[in-house]
C-alpha positions as CSV (number, residue, x, y, z in Angstrom):
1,X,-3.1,19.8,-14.5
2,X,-4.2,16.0,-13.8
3,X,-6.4,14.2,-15.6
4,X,-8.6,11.5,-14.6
5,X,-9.7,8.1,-17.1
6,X,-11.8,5.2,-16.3
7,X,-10.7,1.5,-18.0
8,X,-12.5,-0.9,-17.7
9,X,-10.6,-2.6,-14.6
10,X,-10.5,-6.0,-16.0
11,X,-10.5,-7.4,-12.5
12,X,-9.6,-11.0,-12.3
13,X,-12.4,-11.7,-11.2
14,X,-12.5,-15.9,-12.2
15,X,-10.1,-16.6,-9.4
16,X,-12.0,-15.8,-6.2
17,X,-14.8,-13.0,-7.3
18,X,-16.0,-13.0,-3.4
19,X,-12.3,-12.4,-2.4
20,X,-12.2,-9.5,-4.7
21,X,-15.5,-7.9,-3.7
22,X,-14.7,-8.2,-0.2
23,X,-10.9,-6.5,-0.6
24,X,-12.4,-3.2,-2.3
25,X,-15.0,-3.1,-0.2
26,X,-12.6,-3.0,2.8
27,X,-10.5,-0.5,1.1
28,X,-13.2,1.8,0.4
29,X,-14.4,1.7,3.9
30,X,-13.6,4.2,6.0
31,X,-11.3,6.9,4.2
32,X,-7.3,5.8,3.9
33,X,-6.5,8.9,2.2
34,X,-6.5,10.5,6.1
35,X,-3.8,7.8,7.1
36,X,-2.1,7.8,3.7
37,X,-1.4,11.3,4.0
38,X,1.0,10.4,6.8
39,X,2.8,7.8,5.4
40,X,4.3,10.3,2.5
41,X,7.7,10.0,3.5
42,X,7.7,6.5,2.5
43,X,7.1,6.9,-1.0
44,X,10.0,10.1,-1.4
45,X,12.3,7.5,0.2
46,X,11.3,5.1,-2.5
47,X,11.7,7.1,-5.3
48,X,15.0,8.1,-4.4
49,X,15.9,4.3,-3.6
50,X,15.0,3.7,-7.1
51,X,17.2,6.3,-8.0
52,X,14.2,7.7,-10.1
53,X,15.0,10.6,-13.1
54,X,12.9,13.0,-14.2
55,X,11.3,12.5,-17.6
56,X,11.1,8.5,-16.9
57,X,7.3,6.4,-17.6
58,X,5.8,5.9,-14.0
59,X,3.2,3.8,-12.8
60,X,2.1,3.8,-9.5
61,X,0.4,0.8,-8.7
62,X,-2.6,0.3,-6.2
63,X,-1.5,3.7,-5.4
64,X,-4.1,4.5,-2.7
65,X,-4.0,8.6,-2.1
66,X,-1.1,8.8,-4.3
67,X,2.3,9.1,-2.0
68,X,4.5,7.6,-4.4
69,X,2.6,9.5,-7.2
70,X,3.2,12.6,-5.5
71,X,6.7,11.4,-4.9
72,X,7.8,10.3,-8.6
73,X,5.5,13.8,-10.3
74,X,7.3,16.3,-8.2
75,X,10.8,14.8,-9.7
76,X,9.1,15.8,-13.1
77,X,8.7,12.0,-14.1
78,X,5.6,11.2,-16.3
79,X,3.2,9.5,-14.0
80,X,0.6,7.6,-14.1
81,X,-1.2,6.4,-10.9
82,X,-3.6,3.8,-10.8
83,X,-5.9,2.0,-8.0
84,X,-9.1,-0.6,-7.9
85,X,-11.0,2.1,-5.9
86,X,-11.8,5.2,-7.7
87,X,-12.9,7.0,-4.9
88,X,-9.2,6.7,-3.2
89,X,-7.9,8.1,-6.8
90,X,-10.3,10.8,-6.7
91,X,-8.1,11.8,-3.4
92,X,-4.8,11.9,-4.8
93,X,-6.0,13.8,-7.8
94,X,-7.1,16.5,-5.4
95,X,-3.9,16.4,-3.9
96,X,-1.7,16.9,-7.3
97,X,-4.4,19.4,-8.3
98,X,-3.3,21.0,-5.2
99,X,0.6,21.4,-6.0
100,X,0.1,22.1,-9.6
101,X,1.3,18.7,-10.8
102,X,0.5,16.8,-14.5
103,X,-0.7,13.3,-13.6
104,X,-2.6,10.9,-15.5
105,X,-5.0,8.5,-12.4
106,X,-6.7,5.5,-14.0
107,X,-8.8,2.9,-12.4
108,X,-6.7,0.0,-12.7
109,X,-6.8,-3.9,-11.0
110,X,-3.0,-5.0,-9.9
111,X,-3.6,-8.2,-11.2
112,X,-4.7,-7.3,-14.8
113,X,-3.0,-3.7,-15.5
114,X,-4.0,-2.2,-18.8
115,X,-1.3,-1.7,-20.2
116,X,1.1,-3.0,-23.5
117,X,4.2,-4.5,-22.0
118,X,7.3,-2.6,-21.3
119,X,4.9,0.7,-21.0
120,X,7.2,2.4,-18.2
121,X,10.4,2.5,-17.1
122,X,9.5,2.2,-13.3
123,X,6.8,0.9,-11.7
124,X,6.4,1.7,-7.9
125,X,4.0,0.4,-4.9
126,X,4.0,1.8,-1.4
127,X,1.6,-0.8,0.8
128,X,-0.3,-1.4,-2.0
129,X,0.4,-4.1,-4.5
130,X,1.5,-6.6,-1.4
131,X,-2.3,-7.3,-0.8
132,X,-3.5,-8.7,-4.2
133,X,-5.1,-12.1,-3.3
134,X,-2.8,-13.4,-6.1
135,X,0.4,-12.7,-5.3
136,X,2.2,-14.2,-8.6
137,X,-0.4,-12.7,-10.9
138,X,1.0,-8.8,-9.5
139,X,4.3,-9.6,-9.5
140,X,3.5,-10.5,-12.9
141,X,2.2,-7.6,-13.8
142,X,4.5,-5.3,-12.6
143,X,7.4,-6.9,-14.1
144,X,5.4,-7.5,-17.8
145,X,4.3,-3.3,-17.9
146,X,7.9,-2.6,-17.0
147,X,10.9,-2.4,-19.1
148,X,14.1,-4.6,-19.5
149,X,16.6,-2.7,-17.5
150,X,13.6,-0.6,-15.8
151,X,13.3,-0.5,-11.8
152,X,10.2,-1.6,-10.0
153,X,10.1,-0.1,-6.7
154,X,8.0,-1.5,-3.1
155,X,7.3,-0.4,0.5
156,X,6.3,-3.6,2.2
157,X,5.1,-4.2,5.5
158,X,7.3,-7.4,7.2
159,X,5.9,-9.9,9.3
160,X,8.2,-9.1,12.5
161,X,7.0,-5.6,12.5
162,X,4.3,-3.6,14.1
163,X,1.7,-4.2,11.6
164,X,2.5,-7.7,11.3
165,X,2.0,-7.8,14.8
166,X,-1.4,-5.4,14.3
167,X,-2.3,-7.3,11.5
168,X,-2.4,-10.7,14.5
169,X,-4.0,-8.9,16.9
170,X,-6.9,-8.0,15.0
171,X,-6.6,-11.8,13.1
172,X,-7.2,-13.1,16.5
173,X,-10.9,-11.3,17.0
174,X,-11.8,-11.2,13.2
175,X,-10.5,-14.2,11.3
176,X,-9.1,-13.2,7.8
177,X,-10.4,-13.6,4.2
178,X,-10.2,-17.1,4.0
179,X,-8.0,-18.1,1.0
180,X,-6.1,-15.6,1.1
181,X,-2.0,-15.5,1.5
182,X,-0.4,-13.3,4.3
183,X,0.3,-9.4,2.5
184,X,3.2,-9.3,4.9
185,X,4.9,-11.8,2.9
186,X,5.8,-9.3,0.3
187,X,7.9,-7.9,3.4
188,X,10.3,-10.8,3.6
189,X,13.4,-11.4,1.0
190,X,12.7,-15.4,0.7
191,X,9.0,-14.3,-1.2
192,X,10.1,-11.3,-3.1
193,X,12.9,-14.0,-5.0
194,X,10.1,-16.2,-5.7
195,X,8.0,-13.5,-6.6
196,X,10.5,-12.1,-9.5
197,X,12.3,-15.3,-10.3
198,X,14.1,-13.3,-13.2
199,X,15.1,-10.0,-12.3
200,X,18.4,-9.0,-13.0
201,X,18.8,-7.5,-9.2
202,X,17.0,-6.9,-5.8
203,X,18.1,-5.0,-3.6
204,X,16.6,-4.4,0.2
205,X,16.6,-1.7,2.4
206,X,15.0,-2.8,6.0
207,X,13.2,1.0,7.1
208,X,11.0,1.9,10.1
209,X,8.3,4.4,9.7
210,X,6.9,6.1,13.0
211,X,3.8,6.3,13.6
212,X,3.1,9.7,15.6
213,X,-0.3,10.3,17.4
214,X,-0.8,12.1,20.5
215,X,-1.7,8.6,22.7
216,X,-2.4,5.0,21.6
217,X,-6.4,5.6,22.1
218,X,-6.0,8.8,19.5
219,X,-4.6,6.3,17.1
220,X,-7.3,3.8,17.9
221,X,-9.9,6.4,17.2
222,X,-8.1,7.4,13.8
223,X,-7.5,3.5,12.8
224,X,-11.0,2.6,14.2
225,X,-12.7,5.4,11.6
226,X,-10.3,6.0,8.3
227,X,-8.0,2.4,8.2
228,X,-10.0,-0.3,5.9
229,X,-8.6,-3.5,7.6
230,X,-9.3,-1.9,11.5
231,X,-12.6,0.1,10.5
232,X,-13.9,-3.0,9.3
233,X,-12.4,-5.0,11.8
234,X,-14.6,-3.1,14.5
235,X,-17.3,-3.2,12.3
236,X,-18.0,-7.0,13.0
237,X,-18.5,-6.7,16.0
238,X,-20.8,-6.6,19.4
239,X,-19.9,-3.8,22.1
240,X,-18.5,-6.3,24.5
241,X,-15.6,-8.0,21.5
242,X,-15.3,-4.3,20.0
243,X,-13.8,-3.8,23.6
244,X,-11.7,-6.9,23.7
245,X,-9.8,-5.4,20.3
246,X,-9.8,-1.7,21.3
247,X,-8.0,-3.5,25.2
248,X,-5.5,-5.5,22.9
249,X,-4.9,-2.9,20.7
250,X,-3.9,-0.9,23.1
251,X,-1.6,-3.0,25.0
252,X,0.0,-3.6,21.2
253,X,0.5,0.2,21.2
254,X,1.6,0.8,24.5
255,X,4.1,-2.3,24.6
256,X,5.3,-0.5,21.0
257,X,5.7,3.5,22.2
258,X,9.0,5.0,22.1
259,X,7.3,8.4,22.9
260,X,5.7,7.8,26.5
261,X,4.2,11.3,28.1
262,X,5.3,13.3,25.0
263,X,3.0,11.5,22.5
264,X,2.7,8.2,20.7
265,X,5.7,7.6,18.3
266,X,5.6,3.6,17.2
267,X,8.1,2.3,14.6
268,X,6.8,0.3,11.8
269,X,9.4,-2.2,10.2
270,X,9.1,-2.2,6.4
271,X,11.1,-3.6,3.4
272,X,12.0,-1.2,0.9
273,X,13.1,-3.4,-2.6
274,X,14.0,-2.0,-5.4
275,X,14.4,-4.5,-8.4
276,X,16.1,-4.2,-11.5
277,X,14.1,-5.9,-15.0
C-alpha cells in the first residue's frame, strides 16, 4: 500500500519567491509524468550504481513521477519520495499503487527537506534536484538528511549533451529565468566537487539515454504538450516564433537521430554520480 502526507513545504521562499513560483509553475504545466514514464531505466540504473540493499532509508528527492522511487521500492528498500508539486506525486503514487508497492510520497521543497539529519541511508535524484535555483542549498540538503557512510545518488543532464543543446535552442527563442544558474551544471564533475566539498567519494559514470519516438515532429508534439520547460516554452509565444522553435527543434532532432526511416532514437548524455557521505 502507499501512503500520501502533506508537510508544510517550507519552501525557501526569502531567496528569490518569483523564481520559485515560476519553477513549479513550469513543472506543473503540461504533465511530465507521460515523459517520466520513459525515462525509467535511468533510475534502475541508478539504484544499482548506488549499489542499493533492500531494507535501507530512501529518499527520493524532487522525484517527479517516481522512477527512482519505483526503482529503490521494488529492491524492498523503505522509500520515501518527495517533490514540490503534489500533483506530479499524486502520479507516482498511482504508479506504486499499481505494482503493489509500500511507499511513503510527501510534498517536500529540495532546498528545505523536512527531515532530522542523517534520516536515510541513500538519498537519490534522477533530473530532479539539479534544477533548484540554489544549487548549494540542495546539495546541502541532501548531504545533511543522509547518513555518514550513506550514498547519495544523481542522473544529471551535462552540458555537451542533447538537452544541453535543447536546453540552448529553446534559450535562444525564450530567454531563461533570469538569476538563475545553468541545471546542466550538476552534469559536469568540476560542479558536483564543489557542490559536496566533503564527501568521502564520488564516483561518475558518463550514460546516454535514447530518446525513441516514431519521427522528430512526434517528439515535438509530445515535448510541446507534457515537458514543463518546452510546453511553456511554446506557450510564449506568437504563431510565426512558435514556428521558428518547432524549425530549430527539428533540425536539433534530425542533426541528433541515430534511427533515420526506422523511427527517432536520440542519445541523451547524462552523468550518473554516486557519492559516498
Amino acid at each position: 500500500m502507499t501512503s500520501v502526507m502533506s508537510h508544510d513545504p517550507a519552501i525557501n521562499q526569502e531567496r528569490s519567491p518569483s523564481v520559485k513560483a515560476r519553477q513549479q509553475a513550469m513543472w506543473a504545466s503540461g504533465d511530465f509524468a507521460v515523459i517520466g514514464t520513459t525515462i525509467q531505466i535511468v533510475g534502475e540504473l541508478l539504484c544499482e550504481g548506488a549499489d542499493l540493499r533492500a531494507g535501507e532509508r530512501v529518499l527520493d528527492v524532487a522525484a517527479g513521477n517516481g522512477n527512482a522511487t519505483l526503482a529503490a521500492a521494488r529492491r524492498f528498500a523503505s522509500v520515501t519520495s518527495t517533490d514540490y508539486v503534489p500533483t506530479l506525486l499524486n502520479r507516482g503514487r498511482r504508479r506504486a499503487e499499481a505494482e503493489g508497492l509500500d511507499v511513503t510520497f510527501e510534498v517536500a521543497d529540495a532546498e528545505a527537506l523536512p527531515y532530522p539529519d542523517a534520516s536515510f541511508d541513500v538519498a537519490l535524484s534522477t533530473f530532479g534536484v539539479m534544477f533548484a535555483p540554489d544549487h548549494e542549498k540542495a546539495a546541502s540538503e541532501l548531504t545533511r538528511v543522509c547518513r555518514p557512510g550513506g550514498r547519495i545518488g544523481l542522473a544529471c543532464w551535462t552540458p555537451a549533451g542533447f538537452l544541453g543543446q535543447l536546453f540552448r535552442v529553446v534559450a535562444g527563442h525564450v530567454p531563461p529565468i533570469p538569476g538563475v544558474r545553468s541545471p546542466l551544471l550538476w552534469g559536469t564533475d568540476a560542479h558536483i566537487q564543489d557542490l559536496f566539498t566533503g564527501a568521502a567519494t564520488i564516483a561518475h559514470t558518463a550514460r546516454h539515454f535514447a530518446f525513441r519516438y516514431r519521427s522528430p515532429e512526434h517528439w515535438v508534439d509530445v515535448f510541446r504538450t507534457y515537458y514543463g520547460p518546452v510546453h511553456k516554452a511554446f506557450a510564449a509565444l506568437d504563431a510565426d516564433r512558435q514556428a521558428a522553435l518547432e524549425a530549430d527543434l527539428l533540425a536539433l532532432l534530425r542533426k541528433s537521430d541515430r534511427g533515420g526511416a526506422a523511427g527517432l532514437v536520440v542519445p541523451a548524455e547524462y552523468l550518473e554520480t554516486v557519492i559516498t557521505r
